[in-house]
Residue, then its C-alpha position, 0 to 999 in steps of 0.5 A: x508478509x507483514x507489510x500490507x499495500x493499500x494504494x488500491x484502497x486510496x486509489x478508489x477513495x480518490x477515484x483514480x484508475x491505474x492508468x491514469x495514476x500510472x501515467x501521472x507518476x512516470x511508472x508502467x501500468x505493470x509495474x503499478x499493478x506489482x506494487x497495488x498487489x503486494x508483490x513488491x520487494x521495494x519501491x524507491x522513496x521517489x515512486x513514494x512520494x509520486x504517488x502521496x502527491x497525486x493521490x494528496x495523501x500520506x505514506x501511512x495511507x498506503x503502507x501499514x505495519x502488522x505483526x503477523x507473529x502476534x497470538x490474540x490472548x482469550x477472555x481469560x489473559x491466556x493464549x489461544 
């Protein structure tokens, strides 16, 4: 999937548990551990915006874009 989750990441940077991020968000420990996986189809822009504001970051810090189609071209200009 070319949607990488990152929340893990952030949550270690900020020294937060899930449980403790869970609770303060109003989101069941399942539901934040759907989510820190990947496994997540969705998340509502308010569970966003909970998690930026306890965890005092951006939505950039936790989502990231990668094209998963894109070949890496060799030394030479060519595909590999």
């Amino acid at each position: 999937m070319p949607i990488i989750v990152n929340l893990d990441v952030m949550m270690a940077k900020r020294r937060m548990p899930s449980g403790e991020l869970a609770a303060k968000i109003g989101l069941s420990q399942a539901n934040l551990s759907i989510l820190k996986t990947g496994k997540a189809k969705a998340v509502r822009f308010s569970t966003l915006e909970a998690i930026c504001k306890e965890l005092n970051c951006q939505p950039g810090d936790i989502l990231e874009y990668t094209d998963d189609t894109f070949e890496p071209l060799d030394s030479q200009g060519g595909e590999q």
